[in-house]
C-alpha positions as CSV (number, residue, x, y, z in Angstrom):
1,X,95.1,92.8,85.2
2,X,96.1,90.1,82.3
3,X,98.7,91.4,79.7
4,X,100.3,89.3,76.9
5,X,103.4,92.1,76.8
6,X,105.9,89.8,75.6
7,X,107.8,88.9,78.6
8,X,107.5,85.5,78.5
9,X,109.7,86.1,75.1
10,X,112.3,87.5,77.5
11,X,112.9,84.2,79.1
12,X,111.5,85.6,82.9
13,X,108.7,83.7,83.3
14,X,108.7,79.7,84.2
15,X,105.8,79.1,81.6
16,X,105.3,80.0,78.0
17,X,103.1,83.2,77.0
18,X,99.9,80.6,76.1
19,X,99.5,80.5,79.9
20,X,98.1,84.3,79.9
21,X,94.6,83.6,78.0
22,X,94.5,79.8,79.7
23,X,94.7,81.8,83.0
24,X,92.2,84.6,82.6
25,X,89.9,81.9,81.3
26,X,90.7,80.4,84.6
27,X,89.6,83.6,86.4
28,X,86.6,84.3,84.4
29,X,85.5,80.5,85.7
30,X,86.6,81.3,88.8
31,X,88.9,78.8,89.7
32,X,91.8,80.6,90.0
33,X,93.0,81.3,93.8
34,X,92.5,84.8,93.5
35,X,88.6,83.8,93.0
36,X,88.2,81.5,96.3
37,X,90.0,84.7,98.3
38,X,87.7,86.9,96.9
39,X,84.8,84.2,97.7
40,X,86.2,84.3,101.3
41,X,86.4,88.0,102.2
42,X,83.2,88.9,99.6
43,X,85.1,90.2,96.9
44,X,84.5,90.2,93.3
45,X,87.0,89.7,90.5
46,X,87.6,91.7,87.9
47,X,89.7,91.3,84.6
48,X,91.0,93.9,83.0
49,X,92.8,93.2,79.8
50,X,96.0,95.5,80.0
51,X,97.2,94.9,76.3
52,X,100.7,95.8,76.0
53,X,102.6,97.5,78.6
54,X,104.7,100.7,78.5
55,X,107.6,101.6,80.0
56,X,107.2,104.2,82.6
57,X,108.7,106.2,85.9
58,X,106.2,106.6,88.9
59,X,105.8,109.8,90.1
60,X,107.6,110.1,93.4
61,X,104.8,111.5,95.0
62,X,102.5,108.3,94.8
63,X,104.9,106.0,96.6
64,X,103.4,107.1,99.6
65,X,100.0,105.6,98.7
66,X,101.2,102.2,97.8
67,X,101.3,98.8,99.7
68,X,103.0,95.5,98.5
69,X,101.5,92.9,99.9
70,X,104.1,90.2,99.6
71,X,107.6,89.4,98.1
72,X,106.9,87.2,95.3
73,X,109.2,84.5,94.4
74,X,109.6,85.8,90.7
75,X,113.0,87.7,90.6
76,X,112.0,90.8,89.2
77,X,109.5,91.2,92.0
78,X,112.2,92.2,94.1
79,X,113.7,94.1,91.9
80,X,110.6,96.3,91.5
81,X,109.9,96.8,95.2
82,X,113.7,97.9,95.2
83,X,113.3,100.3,92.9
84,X,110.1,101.9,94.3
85,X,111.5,101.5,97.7
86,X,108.4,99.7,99.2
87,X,109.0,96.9,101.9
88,X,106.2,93.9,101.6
89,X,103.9,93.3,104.1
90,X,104.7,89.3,104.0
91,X,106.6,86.7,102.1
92,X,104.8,83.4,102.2
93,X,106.9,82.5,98.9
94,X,103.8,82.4,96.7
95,X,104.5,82.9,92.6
96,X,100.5,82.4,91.5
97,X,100.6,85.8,89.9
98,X,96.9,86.7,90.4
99,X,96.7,88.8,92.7
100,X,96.4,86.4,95.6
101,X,99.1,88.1,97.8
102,X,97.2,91.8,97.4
103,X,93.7,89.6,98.4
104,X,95.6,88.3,101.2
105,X,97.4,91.4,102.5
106,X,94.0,93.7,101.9
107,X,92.7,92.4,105.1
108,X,95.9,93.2,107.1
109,X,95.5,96.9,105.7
110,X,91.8,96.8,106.3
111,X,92.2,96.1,110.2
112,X,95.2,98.2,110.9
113,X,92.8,101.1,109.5
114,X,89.8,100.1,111.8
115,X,92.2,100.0,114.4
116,X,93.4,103.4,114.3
117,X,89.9,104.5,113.6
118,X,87.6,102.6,116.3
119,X,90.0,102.1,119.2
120,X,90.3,103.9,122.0
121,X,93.0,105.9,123.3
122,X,94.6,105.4,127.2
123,X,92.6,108.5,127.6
124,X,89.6,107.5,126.3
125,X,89.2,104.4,127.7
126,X,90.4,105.2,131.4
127,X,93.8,103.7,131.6
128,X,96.3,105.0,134.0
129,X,99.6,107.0,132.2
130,X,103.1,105.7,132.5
131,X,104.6,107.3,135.5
């Protein structure tokens, strides 16, 4: 999701906003490294042009149903995880800000779900109980 929201005006990103169209340029050609992790694990990548952003409070409900991926280096990553109260699944200090971390930590999600779908209990698969 690409948004030219005027953060860069507030002096918390390392490079000016002209870096928001050069990048989803970037990922429309894809040679961002979003595009070669999507390559990799047969993903596609889609742009979505978010426009301006709105302040706004998350229903408490939905926090529940959301992963972090990773800890980005950007400071107000952390921030944001704080404030949701979600712990990261890594931190390989990446700061590409594509959407190479969620790429990354999808296939850690993906197998802890086919584990806890397809394998078998002690039960199930004959082992002896603790005594």
């Amino acid at each position: 999701m690409a948004g030219d929201h005027g953060v860069a005006d507030e002096g918390v990103s390392a490079y000016p906003k002209e870096v928001t169209p050069q990048m989803v340029y970037n990922f429309l050609s894809g040679g961002a490294a979003i595009n070669v992790l999507a390559r990799h694990i047969g993903a596609r990548v889609v742009v979505v042009d978010m426009g301006v952003a709105a302040e706004y409070e998350l229903s408490p409900k939905i926090r529940d149903y959301l992963i972090a991926s990773h800890l980005s280096v950007e400071a107000c990553h952390r921030a944001i995880l704080d404030h949701l109260g979600i712990k990261p699944l890594f931190n390989l200090n990446m700061r590409l800000g594509e959407g190479t971390g969620a790429a990354l930590g999808i296939s850690i999600v993906d197998a802890s779900c086919k584990i806890l779908r397809e394998m078998a209990t002690f039960e199930e698969a004959g082992v002896s109980e603790k005594e």
